[in-house]
Backbone atoms as SQL, in Angstrom:
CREATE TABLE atoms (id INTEGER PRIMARY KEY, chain TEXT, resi INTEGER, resn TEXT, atom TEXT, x REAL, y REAL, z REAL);
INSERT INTO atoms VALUES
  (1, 'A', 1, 'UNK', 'N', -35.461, -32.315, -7.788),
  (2, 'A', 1, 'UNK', 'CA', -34.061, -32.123, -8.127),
  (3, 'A', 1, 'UNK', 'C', -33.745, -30.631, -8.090),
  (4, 'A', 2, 'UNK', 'N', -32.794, -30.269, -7.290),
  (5, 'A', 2, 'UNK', 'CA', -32.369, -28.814, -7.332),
  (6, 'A', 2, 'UNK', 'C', -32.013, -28.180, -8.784),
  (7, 'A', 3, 'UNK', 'N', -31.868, -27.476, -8.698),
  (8, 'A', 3, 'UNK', 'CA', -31.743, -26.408, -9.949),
  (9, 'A', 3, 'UNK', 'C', -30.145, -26.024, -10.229),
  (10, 'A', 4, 'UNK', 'N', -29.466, -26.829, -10.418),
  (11, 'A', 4, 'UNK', 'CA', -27.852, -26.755, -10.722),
  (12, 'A', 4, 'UNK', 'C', -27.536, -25.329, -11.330),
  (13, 'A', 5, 'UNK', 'N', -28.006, -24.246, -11.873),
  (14, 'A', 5, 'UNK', 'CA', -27.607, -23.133, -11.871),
  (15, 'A', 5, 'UNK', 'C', -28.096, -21.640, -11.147),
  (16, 'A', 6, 'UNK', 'N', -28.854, -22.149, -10.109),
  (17, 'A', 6, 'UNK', 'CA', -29.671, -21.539, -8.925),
  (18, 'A', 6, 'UNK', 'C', -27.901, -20.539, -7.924),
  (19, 'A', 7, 'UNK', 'N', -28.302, -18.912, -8.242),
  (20, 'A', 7, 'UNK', 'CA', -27.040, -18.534, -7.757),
  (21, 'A', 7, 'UNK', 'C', -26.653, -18.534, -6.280),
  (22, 'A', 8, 'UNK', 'N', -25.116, -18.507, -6.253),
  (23, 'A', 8, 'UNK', 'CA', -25.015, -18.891, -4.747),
  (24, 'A', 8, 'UNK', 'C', -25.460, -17.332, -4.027),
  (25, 'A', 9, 'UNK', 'N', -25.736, -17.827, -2.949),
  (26, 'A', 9, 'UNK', 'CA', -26.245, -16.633, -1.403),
  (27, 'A', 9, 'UNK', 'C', -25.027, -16.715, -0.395),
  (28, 'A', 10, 'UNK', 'N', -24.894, -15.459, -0.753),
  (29, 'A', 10, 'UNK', 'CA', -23.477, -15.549, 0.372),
  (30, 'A', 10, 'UNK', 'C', -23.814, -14.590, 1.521),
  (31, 'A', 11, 'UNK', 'N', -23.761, -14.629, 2.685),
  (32, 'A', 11, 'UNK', 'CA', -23.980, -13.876, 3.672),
  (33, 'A', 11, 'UNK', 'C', -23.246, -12.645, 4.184),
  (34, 'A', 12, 'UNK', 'N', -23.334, -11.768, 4.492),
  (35, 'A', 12, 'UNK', 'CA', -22.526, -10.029, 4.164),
  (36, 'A', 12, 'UNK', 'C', -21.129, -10.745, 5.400),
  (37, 'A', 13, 'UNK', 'N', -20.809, -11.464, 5.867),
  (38, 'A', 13, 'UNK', 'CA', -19.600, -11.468, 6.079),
  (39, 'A', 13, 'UNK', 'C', -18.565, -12.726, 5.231),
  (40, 'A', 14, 'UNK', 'N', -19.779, -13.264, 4.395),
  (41, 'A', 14, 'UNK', 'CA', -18.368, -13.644, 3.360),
  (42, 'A', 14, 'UNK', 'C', -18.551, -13.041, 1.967),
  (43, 'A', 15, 'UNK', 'N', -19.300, -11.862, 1.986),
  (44, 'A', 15, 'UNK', 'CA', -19.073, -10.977, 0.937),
  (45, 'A', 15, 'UNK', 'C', -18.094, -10.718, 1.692),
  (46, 'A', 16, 'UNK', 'N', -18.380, -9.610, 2.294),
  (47, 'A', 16, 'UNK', 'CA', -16.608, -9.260, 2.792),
  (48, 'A', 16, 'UNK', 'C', -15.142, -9.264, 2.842),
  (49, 'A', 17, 'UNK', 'N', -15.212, -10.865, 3.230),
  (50, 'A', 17, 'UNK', 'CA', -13.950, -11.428, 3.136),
  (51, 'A', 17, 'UNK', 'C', -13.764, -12.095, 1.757),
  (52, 'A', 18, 'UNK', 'N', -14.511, -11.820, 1.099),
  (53, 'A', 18, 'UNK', 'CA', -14.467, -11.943, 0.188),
  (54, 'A', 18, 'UNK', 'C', -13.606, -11.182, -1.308),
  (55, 'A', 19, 'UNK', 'N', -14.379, -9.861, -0.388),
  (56, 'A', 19, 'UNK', 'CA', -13.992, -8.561, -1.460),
  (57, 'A', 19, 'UNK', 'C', -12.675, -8.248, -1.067),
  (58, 'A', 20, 'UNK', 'N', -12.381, -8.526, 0.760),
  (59, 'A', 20, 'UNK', 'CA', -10.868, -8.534, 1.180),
  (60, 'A', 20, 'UNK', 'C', -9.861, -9.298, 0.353),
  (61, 'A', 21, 'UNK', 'N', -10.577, -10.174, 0.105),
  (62, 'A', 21, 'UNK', 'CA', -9.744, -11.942, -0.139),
  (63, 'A', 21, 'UNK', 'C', -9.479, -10.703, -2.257),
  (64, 'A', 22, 'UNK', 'N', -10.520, -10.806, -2.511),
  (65, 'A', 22, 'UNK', 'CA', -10.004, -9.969, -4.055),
  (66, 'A', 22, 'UNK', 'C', -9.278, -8.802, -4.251),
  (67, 'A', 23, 'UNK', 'N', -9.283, -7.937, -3.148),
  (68, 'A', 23, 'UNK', 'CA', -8.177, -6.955, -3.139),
  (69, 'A', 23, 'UNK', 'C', -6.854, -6.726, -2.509),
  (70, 'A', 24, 'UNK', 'N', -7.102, -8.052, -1.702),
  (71, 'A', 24, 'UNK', 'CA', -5.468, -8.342, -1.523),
  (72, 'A', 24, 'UNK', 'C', -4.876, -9.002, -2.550),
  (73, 'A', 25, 'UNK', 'N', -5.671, -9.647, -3.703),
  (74, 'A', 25, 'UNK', 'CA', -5.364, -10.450, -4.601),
  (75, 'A', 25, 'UNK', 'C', -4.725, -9.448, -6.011),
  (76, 'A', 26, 'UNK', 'N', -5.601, -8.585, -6.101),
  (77, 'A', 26, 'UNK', 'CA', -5.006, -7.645, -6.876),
  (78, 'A', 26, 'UNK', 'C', -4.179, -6.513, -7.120),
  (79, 'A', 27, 'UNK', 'N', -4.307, -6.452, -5.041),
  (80, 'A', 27, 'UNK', 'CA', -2.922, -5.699, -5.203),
  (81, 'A', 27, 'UNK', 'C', -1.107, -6.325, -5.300),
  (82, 'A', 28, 'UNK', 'N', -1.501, -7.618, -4.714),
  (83, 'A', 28, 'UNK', 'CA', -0.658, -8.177, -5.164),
  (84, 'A', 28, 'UNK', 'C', -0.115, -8.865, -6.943),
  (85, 'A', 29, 'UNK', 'N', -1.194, -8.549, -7.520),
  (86, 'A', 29, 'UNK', 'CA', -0.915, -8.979, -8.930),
  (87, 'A', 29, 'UNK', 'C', -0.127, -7.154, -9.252),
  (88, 'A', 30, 'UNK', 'N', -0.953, -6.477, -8.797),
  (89, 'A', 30, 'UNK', 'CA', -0.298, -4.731, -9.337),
  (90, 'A', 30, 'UNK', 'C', 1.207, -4.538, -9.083),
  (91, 'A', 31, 'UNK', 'N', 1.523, -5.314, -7.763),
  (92, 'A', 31, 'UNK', 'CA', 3.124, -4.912, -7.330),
  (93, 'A', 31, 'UNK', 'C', 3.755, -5.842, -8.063),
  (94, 'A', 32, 'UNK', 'N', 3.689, -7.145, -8.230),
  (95, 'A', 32, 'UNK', 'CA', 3.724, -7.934, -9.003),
  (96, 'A', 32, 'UNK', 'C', 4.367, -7.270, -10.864),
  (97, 'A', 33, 'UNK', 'N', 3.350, -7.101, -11.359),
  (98, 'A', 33, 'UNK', 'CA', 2.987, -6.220, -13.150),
  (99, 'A', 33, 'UNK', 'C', 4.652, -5.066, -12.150),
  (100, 'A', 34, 'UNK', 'N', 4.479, -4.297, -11.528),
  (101, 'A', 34, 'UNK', 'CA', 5.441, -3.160, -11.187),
  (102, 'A', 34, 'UNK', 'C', 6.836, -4.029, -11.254),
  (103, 'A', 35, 'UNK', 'N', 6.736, -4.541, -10.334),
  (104, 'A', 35, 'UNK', 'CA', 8.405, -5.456, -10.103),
  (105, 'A', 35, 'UNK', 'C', 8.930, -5.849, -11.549),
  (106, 'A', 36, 'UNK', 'N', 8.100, -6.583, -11.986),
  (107, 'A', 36, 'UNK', 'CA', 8.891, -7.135, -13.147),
  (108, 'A', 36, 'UNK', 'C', 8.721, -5.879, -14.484),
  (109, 'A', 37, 'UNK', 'N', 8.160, -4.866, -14.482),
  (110, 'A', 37, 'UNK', 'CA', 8.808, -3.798, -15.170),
  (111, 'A', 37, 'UNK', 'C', 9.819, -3.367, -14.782),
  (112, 'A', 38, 'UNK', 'N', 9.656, -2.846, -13.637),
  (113, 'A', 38, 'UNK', 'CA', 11.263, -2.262, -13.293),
  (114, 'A', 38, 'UNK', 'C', 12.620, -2.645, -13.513),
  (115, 'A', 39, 'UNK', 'N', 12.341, -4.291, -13.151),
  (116, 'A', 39, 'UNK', 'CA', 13.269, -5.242, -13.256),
  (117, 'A', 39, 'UNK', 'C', 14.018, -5.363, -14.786),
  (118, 'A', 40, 'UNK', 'N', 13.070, -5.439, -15.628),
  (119, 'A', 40, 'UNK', 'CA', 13.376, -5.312, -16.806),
  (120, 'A', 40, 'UNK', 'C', 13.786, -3.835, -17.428),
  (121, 'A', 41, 'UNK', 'N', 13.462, -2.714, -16.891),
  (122, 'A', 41, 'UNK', 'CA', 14.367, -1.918, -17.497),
  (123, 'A', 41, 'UNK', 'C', 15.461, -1.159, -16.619),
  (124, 'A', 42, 'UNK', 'N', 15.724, -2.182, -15.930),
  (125, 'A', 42, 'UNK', 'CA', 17.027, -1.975, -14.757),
  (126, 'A', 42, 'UNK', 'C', 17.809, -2.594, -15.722),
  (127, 'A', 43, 'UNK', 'N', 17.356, -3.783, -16.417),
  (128, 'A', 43, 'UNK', 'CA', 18.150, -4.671, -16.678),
  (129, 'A', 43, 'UNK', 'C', 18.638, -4.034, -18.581),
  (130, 'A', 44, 'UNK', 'N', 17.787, -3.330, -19.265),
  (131, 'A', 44, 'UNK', 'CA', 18.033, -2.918, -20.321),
  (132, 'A', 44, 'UNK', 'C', 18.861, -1.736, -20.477),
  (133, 'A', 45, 'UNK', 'N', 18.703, -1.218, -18.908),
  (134, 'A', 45, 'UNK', 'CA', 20.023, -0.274, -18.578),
  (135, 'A', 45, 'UNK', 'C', 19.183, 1.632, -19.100),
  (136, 'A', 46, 'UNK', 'N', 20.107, 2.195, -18.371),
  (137, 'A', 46, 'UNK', 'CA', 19.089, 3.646, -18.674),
  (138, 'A', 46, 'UNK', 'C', 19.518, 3.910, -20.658),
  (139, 'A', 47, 'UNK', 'N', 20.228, 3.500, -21.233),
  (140, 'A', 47, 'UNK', 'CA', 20.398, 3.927, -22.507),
  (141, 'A', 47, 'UNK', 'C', 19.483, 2.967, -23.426),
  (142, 'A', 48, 'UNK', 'N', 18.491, 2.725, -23.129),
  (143, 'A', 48, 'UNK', 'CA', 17.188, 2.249, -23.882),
  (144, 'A', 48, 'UNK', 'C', 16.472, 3.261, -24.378),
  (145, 'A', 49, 'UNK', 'N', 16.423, 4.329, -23.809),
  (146, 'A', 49, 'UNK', 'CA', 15.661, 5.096, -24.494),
  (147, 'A', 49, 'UNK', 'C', 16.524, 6.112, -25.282),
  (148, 'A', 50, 'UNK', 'N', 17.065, 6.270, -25.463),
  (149, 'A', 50, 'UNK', 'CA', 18.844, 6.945, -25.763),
  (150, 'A', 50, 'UNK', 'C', 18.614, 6.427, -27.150),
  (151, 'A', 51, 'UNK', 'N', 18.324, 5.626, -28.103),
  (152, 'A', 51, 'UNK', 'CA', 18.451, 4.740, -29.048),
  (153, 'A', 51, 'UNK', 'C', 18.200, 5.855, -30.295),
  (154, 'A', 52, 'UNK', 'N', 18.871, 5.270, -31.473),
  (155, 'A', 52, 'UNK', 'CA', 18.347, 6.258, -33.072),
  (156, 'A', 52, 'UNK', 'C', 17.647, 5.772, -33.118),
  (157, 'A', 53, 'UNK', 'N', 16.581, 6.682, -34.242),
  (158, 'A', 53, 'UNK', 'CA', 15.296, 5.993, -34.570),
  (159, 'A', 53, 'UNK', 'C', 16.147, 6.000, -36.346);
């Protein structure tokens, strides 16, 4: 019976596309996190920081 937690072997071209496949992934999560900041303080307007304490 095989060894059900025996790690996988991946061969250097699907490391690769691999590491491609994760940094297209995270740069799209980064622009992503950006957009919806901006968005939100487009939307709170420039006198957000203007405020009394």
């Amino acid at each position: 019976m095989a060894d059900p937690k025996a790690p996988l072997r991946l061969t250097s071209e699907e490391q690769k596309r691999r590491r491609k496949r994760s940094l297209a992934l995270a740069l799209t999560l980064g622009v992503l996190v950006l957009l919806f900041y901006v968005v939100t303080i487009a939307k709170l307007g420039p006198d957000v920081l203007q405020r009394p304490m």
